[in-house]
C-alpha positions as CSV (number, residue, x, y, z in Angstrom):
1,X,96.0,-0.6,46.9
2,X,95.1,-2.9,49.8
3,X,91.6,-3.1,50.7
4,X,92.9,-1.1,54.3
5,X,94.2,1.7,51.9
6,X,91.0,1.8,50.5
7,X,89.2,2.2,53.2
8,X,91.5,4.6,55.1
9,X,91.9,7.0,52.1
10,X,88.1,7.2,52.2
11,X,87.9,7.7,55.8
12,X,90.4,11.1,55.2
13,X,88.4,12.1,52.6
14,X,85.1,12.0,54.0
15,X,86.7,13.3,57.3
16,X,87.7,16.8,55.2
17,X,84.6,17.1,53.4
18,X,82.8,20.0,55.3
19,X,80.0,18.9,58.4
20,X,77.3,19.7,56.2
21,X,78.2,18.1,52.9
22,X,78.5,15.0,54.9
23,X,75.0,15.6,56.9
24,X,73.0,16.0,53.7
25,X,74.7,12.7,52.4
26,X,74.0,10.7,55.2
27,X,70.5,12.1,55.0
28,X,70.0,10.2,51.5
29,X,72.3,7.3,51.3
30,X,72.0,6.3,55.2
31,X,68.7,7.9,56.3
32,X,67.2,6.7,53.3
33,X,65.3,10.1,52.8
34,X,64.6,11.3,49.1
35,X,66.5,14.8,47.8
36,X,63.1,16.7,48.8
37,X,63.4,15.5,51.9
38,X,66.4,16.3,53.1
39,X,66.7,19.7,51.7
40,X,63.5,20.5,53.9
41,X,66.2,18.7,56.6
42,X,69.1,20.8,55.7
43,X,67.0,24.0,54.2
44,X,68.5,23.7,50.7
45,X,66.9,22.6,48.0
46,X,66.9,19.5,46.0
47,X,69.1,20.7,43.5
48,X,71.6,21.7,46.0
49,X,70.9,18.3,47.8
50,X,72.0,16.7,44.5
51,X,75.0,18.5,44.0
52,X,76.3,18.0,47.4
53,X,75.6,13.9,46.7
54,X,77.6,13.8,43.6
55,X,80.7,16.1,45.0
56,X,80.6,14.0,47.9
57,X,80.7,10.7,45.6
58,X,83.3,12.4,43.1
59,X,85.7,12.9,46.0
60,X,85.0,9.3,47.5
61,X,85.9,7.7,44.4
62,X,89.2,9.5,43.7
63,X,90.1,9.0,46.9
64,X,90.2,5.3,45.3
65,X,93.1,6.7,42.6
66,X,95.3,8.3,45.6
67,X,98.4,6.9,46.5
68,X,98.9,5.1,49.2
């Protein structure tokens, strides 16, 4: 898979992962705030915070195994 497959099977992926999975995501890995933070953000709580993170991850990196 070409480095544009990559990226573009990501894109899909993280484009049908639901508004709120990716807010709370973007929260940690972009804002740079810590899981208590952004569940006080999102009005979750850390745990759910965490979960969110590692589904979103999980379906980021299969969308590496994908075909084409």
């Amino acid at each position: 898979m070409t480095r544009d497959h990559h990226f573009q099977a990501r894109f899909r992926v993280w484009n049908a992962l639901p508004l709120r999975d990716r807010q709370i995501f973007a929260s940690v890995r972009i804002d740079g705030l810590d899981y208590d933070e952004a569940a006080r953000r999102h009005g979750c709580t850390a745990q759910d915070v965490e979960h969110v993170i590692v589904r979103v991850l999980i379906a980021l990196m299969d969308a590496d195994d994908a075909p084409p």
